[in-house]
C-alpha positions in Angstrom: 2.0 -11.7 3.6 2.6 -8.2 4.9 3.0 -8.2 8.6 4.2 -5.2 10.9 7.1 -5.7 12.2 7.7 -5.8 15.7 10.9 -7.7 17.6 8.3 -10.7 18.6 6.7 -10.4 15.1 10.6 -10.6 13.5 11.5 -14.0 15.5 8.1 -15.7 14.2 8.5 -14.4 10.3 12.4 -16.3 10.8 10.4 -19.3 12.0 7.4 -19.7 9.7 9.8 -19.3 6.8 12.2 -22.4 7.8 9.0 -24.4 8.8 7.6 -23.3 5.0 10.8 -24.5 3.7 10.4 -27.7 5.5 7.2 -28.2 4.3 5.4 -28.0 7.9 2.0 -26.1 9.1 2.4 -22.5 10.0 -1.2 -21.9 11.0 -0.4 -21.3 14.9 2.5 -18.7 13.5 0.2 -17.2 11.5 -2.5 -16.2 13.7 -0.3 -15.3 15.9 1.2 -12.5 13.3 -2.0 -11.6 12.5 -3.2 -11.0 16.4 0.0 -8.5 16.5 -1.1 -6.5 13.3 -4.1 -5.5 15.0 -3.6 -5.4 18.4 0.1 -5.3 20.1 0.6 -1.4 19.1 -1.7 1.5 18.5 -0.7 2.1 15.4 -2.9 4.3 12.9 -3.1 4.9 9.1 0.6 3.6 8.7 1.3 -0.2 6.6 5.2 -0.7 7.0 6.6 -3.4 4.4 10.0 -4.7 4.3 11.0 -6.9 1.4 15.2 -7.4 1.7 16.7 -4.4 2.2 13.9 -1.7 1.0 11.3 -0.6 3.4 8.0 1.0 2.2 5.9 3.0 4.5 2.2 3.8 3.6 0.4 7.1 4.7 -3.5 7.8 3.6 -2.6 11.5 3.6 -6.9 12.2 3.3 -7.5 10.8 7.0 -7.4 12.1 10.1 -7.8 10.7 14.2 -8.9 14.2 15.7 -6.3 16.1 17.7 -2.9 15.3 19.7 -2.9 15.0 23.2 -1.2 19.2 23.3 -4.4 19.9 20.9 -2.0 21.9 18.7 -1.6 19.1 15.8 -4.3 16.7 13.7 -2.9 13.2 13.8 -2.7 11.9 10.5 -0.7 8.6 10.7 1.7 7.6 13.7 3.3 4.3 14.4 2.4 5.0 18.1 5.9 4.7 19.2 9.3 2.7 17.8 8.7 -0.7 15.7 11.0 -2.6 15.3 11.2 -3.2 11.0 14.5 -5.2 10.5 17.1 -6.7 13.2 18.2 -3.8 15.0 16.8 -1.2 13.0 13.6 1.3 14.5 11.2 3.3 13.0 8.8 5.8 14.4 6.6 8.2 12.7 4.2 10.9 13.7 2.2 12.3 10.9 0.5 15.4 11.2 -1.1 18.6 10.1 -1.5 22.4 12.3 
């Protein structure tokens, strides 16, 4: 399961895998990681995956979500702000084209 990562969304991933490993439901946990993929940020035309220490970040470089808020830039992927991707560790990204 690829989640975004956000602080919240960190603390539940640590959770679901000790209940996992203990053999119990996750569904609840689940859901709720899947609520914060789609709703808790803005994000756009970014996946983030973290698997140990290596973090992947996919950009669809043939989209675009019309003009920045200055009109001088096309917005191609942005995280819409910092996510959090590992304890302690941010990323944001802006994407764009003039």
């Amino acid at each position: 399961m690829t989640e975004m990562r956000t602080g919240l969304g960190n603390k539940l991933l640590e959770i679901r895998k000790k209940a996992l490993a203990n053999g119990m439901i996750t569904k609840g946990i689940d859901e709720i990681l899947l609520s914060l993929n789609k709703g808790e940020r803005d994000m756009k035309n970014i996946e983030i995956e973290v698997k140990g220490s290596i973090m992947t970040v996919t950009i669809d470089l043939s989209k675009q979500f019309g003009r920045s808020a200055s009109g001088k830039t096309t917005i191609i992927a942005t995280t819409a702000g910092n996510v959090e991707v590992a304890p302690g560790v941010n990323l944001g990204v802006n994407c764009y084209k003039k």
